[in-house]
N, C-alpha and C positions, 0 to 999 in steps of 0.2 A: 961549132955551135950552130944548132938552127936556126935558119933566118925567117923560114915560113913554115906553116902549117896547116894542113887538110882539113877541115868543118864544113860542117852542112847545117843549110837553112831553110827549110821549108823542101828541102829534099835535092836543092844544088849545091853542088860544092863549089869549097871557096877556097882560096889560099890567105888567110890571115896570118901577119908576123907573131912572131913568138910572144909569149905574155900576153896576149889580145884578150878581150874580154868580151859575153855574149855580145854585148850592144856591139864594141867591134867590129864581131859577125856578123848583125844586123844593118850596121851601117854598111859594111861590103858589100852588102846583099841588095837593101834598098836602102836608100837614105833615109825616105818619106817614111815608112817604117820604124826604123829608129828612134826619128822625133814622135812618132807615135808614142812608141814606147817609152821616150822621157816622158813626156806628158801624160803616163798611165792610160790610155786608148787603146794599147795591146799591150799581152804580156807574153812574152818568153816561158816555154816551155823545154825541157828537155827530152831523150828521148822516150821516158816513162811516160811523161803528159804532166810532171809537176813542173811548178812553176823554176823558174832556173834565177838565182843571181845574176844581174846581168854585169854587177862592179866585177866581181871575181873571175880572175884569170883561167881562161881553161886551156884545156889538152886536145892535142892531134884525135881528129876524129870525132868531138864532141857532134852531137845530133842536138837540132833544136828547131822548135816549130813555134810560127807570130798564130796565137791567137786571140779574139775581140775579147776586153774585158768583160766580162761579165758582172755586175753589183749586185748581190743578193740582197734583195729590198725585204724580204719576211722571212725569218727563220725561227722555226718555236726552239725556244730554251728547252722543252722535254714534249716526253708525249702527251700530257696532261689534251685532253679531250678529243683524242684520239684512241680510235678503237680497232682492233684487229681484227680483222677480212674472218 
C-alpha cells in the first residue's frame, strides 16, 4: 500500500500521505497559506487554472497553484447597453 505521494504546489514538490487533500498539500507547503485558504483570502487552483476542491482527496502528481481571491464587485447580467466595437 502507499504511504506517500508526489504533489506540487506553486511548482515544489511535496510528499503528502495517501488520501491527503489539496489543503493537505497546502498545509505541507506553507501553513500561513492554508489558513489563508480556510478563511477564503486564496484559493486553490489546479493545473488548468480552475479553482480545485480543497476537501476532496487527490492523486499522485496532482498540480496546484495558491492564488489571491479575487471578489467580482460588478458583473452585468447581459449586454443590455453595451455596444460592439
Amino acid at each position: 500500500m502507499i504511504q506517500s505521494m508526489r504533489v506540487f504546489v506553486n511548482g515544489r514538490g511535496l510528499d503528502v500521505a495517501a488520501g491527503a487533500t489539496a489543503l493537505d498539500a497546502v498545509r505541507a507547503f506553507d501553513p500561513v497559506a492554508a489558513d489563508a485558504v480556510s478563511r477564503g483570502e486564496r484559493v486553490v487552483t489546479d493545473s488548468r487554472g480552475l479553482p480545485a476542491d480543497v476537501a476532496v482527496p487527490i492523486q499522485a502528481g496532482a498540480i496546484f497553484r495558491l492564488v489571491p481571491r479575487r471578489d467580482r464587485t460588478w458583473a452585468p447580467d447581459d449586454d443590455a447597453g453595451f455596444e460592439a466595437p
